[in-house]
N, C-alpha and C positions, 0 to 999 in steps of 0.2 A: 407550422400551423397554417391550415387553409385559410384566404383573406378574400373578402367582399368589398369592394368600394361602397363607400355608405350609400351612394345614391343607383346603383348597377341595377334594380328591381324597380325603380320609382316608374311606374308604365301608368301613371294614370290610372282613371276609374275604368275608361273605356274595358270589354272585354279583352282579353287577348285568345289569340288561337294558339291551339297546341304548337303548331311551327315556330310562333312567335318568342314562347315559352321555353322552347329548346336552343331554339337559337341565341337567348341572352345568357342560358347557361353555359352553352358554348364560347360565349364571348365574355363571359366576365369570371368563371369558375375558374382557381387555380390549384391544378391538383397538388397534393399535400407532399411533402418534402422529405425524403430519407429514403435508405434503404437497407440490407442487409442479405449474410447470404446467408441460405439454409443445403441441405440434403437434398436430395431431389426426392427423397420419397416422403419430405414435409414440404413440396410445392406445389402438390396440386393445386388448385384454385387461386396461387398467386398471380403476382401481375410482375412481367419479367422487366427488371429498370434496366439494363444493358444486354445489347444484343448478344446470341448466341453466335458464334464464326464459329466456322469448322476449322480445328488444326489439322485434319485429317481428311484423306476422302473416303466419302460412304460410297460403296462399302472400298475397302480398305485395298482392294486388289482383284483384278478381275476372278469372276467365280462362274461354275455353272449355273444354270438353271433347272438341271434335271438329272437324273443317272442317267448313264449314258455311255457315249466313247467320244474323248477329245482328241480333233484332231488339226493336221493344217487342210485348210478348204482347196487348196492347190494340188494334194494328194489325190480327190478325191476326180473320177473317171464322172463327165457330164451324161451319161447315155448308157452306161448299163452299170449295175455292181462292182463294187472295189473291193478287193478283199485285200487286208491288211494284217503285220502281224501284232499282237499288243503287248508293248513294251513295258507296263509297267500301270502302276496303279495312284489315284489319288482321291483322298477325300477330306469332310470335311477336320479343318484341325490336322490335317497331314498331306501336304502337298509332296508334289513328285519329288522333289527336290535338286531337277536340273531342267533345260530345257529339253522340248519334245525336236524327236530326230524326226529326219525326211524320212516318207515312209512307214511311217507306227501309226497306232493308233494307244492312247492311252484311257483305260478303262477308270471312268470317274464319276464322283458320286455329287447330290444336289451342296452347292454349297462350296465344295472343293477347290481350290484355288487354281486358275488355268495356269496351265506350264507355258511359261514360255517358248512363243513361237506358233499354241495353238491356239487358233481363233473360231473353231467352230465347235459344237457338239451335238452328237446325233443321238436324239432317246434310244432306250436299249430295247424300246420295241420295235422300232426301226433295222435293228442289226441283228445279227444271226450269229452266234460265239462259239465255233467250236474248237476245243481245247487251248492253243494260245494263239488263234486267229480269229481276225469276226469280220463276214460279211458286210458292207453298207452299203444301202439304198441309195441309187442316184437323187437330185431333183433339189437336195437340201441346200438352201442359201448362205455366202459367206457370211460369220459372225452369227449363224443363228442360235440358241440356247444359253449364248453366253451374257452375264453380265459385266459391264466394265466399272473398271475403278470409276469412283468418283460419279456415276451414274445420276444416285441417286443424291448428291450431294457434295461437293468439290470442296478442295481445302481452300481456305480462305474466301469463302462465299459465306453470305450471311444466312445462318438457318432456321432464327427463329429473330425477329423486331422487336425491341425494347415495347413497352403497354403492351404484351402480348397476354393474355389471361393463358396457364397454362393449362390442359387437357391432360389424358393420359397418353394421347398421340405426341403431343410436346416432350412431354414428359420422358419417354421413349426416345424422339430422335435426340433429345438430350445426352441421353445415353450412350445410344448408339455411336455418336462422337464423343465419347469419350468423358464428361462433365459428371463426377459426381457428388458438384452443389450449385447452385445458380444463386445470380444476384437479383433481388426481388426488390420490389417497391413496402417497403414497410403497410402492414395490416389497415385499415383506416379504424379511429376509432370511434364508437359513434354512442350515442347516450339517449334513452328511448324511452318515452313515457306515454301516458293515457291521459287524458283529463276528463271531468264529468262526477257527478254529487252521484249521479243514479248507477258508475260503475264497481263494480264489484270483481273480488278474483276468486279464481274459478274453485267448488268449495268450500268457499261460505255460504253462509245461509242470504238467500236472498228476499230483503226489506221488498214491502210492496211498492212495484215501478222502481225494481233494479235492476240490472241487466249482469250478465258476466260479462268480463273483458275477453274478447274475442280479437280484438285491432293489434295489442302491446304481443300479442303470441304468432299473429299472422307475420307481425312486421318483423321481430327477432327473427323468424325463420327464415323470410325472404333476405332481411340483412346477412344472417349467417352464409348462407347460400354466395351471397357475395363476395364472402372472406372478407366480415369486418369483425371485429368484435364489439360484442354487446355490452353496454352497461343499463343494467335495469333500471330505473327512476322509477319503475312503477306508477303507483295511480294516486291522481292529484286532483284534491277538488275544485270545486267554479269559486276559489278565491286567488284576487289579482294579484295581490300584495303576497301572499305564501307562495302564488305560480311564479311569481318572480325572481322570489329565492332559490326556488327548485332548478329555476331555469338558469341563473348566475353561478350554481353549484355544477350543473350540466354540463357547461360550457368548459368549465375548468378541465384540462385533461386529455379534451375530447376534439375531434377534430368535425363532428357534425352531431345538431343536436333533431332528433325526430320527433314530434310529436302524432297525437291524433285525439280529433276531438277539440271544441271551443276556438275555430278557426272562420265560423259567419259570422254574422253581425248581429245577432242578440244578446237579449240581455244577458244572458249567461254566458255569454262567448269570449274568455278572458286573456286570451293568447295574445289579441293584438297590445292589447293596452300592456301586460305585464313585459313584451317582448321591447316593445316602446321605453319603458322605464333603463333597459339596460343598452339597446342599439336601435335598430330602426326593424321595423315589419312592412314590409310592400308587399300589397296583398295582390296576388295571379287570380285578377277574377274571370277565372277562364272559362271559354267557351266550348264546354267541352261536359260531356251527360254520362255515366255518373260524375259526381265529382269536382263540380265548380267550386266552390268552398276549399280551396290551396294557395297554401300563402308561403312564402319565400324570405330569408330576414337575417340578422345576424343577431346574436348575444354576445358581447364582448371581443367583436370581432371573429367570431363562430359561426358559420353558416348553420342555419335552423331552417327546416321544410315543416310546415304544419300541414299535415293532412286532415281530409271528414271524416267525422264522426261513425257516417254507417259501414259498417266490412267490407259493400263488395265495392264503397266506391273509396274503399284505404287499399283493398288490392289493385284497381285499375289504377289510382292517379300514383302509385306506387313503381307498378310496371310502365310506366309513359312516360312519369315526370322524375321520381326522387331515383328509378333506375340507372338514368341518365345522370342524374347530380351525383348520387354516388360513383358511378365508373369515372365520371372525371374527376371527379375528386381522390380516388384512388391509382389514377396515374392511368388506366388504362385508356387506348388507343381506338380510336372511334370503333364502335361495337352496336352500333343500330338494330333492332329488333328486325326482322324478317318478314312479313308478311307474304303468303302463300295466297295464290290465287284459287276461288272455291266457285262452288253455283249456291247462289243464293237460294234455298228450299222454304222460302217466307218471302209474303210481302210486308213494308214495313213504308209507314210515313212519319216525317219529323220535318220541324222548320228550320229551311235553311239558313246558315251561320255559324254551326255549334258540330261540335264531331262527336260524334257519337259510338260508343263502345258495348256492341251487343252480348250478350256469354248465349255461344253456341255449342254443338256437338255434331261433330262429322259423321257423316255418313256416303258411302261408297254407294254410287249407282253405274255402275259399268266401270266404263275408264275413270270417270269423273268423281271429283269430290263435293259432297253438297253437304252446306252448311245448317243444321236444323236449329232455330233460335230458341232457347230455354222460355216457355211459357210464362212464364212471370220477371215483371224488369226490376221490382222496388230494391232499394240500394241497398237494403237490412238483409236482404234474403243470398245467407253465405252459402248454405246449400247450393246455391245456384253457380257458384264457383266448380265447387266439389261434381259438382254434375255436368260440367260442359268440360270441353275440351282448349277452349280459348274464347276471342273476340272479333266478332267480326268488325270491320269497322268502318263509319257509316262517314264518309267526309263530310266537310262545310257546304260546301255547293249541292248538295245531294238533298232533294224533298221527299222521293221515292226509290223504295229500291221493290223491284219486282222480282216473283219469282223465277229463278233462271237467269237471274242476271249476275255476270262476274263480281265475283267483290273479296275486297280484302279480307285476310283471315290470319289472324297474330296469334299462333299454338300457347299455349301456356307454358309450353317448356322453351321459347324464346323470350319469355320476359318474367321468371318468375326464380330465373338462375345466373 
């Protein structure tokens, strides 16, 4: 089970900056423990616990590159046409089956295993084949069209790193060397709820000043995406003393508990106090738009992230902050979101100290990419996700950004998978 030192979160009232906020998760987060092997075609989206070595090298045995004619580059006449007689044939899944003589050429196909002794191959549009002879073109360099053993990957080199999240690429040179199951880092498992009197699920009839749950559907996704499994907790109302039990039951099992919703300081805001009752709540009063309202904490020795209440700031501090707790918490190996450099296609003012996370949508002007800002900022408005393509994002130090000016831009599909 993942473990928090009671006091790892305690930052004071002051704000913190997002830097601030990743960095104590980096220093006090302990990824979760175990592991297990599966198939490789039930690993995608795992996180690899021990490295991959090659027992083998990729590929296996020098091969061509092309149809063609293999031959030795020594045979061949620097300054005009060689003609040669063709000794024999190889392709792929059926190699010559001795080495290639002085003076042949052997006729071979993409893939085909080179015979030994030949180190070159000339495409067959290159060459001119008539009956068991063929022409070749001067000019062609030693070693060209062939590939070597081990090229693309050498026996006993490492070819994929323990935290690795695997891809369908991985997944692949997995293969390719020969593995078929790898050892992963056990699922994470995470336990997920709502809070708030006014929510509702999606379906029922909605009481006047209710709202559907939009947050506990967003979050499941994005968590599944991560390869965790979900337990639903569902939706909990603004009472401290029931939130508490919900949350001591959460905690059971689970190696992170999420909430959203009841995480500022009003009176109905009952996360901290019931989070208190079982472990401690240190609240990330960050400096950061949407989305200051993110608290950090443990239940019975369980890391708990409370996110806000409105969608689009449970998708941003999702992507920035709890993406980050989750990857370390599931064993994987530093994985930072990417930001792309864009042209700013708006001007935009805010006061400096706070970073800010705008939802834009890209658009192409020449070579250039320019970022267009979604007309409306308010945190409730999910659409606004659905219609942009990511965030731009507005640093601490920054009061202005003008049109035309560089700025970062975090795609959606770097922090939402």
């Amino acid at each position: 089970m993942a473990q928090l030192s009671d006091d790892c979160f305690a930052y004071g009232t002051a704000l913190l900056t997002v830097a601030e906020a990743l960095a104590l998760i980096d220093a006090r987060v302990v990824p979760v423990v175990g592991s297990e092997s599966v198939p490789l075609r039930a690993a995608l989206g795992r996180v690899l616990a021990e490295d991959v070595v090659a027992a083998i090298d990729l590929p296996p045995h020098a091969n061509s590159a092309v149809d063609g004619y293999a031959v030795r580059h020594a045979d061949l006449l620097p300054d005009r046409d060689t003609e040669l007689p063709i000794g024999g044939r190889a392709a792929a899944g059926h190699p010559l089956g001795r080495a290639i003589r002085p003076g042949e050429a052997i006729r071979i196909f993409t893939g085909a295993p080179m015979p030994p002794g030949a180190d070159t191959v000339l495409m067959q549009e290159d060459c001119i084949a008539r009956g068991d002879r063929v022409r070749l073109k001067p000019g062609i360099r030693n070693g060209a069209n062939r590939r070597r053993a081990g090229e693309d990957v050498a026996a006993g080199e490492t070819a994929l790193n323990s935290g690795r999240r695997l891809g369908p690429a991985e997944i692949g040179l997995a293969a390719a060397l020969g593995y078929a199951e790898l050892r992963v880092c056990r699922r994470l498992r995470v336990a997920l709820m709502s809070t708030g009197d006014e929510v509702r699920e999606p379906g029922a009839a909605l009481a006047p000043g209710a709202i559907y749950d939009a947050n506990r559907f967003v979050l499941a996704a994005l968590l599944e995406r991560l390869g965790c499994i979900v337990t639903d907790f569902g939706i909990h109302p603004d009472d401290e003393a029931g939130l508490a039990e919900t949350l001591g039951a959460a905690a059971a099992g689970h190696d992170l508990v999420v909430t959203s919703g009841g995480v500022s300081t009003g009176d109905e805001d009952h996360v901290k106090a019931a989070v208190e009752r079982l472990g401690a709540l240190h609240f990330w009063r960050l400096a950061i738009k949407p989305g200051r309202p993110v608290a950090l904490g443990q239940v019975k020795g369980v890391p708990l992230i409370g996110l806000p209440g409105n969608p689009v700031a449970v998708a941003v501090t999702f992507a920035i902050l709890a993406r980050h707790l989750i990857l370390k918490l599931a064993g994987v190996a530093a994985e930072p979101a990417r930001a792309i450099p864009v042209r700013a296609g708006f001007a935009y003012r805010k006061k400096p100290g706070r970073r800010e996370y705008l939802r834009a949508r890209l658009e192409r002007d020449g070579a250039a990419l320019v970022a267009v800002k979604y007309p409306r900022e308010g945190a409730g408005i999910l659409s606004s996700i659905v219609r942009s393509d990511g965030l731009v994002v507005v640093g601490e130090a920054t009061a202005a950004l003008e049109p035309g000016e560089i700025c970062d831009f975090l795609p959606f599909s770097e922090v939402f998978g």
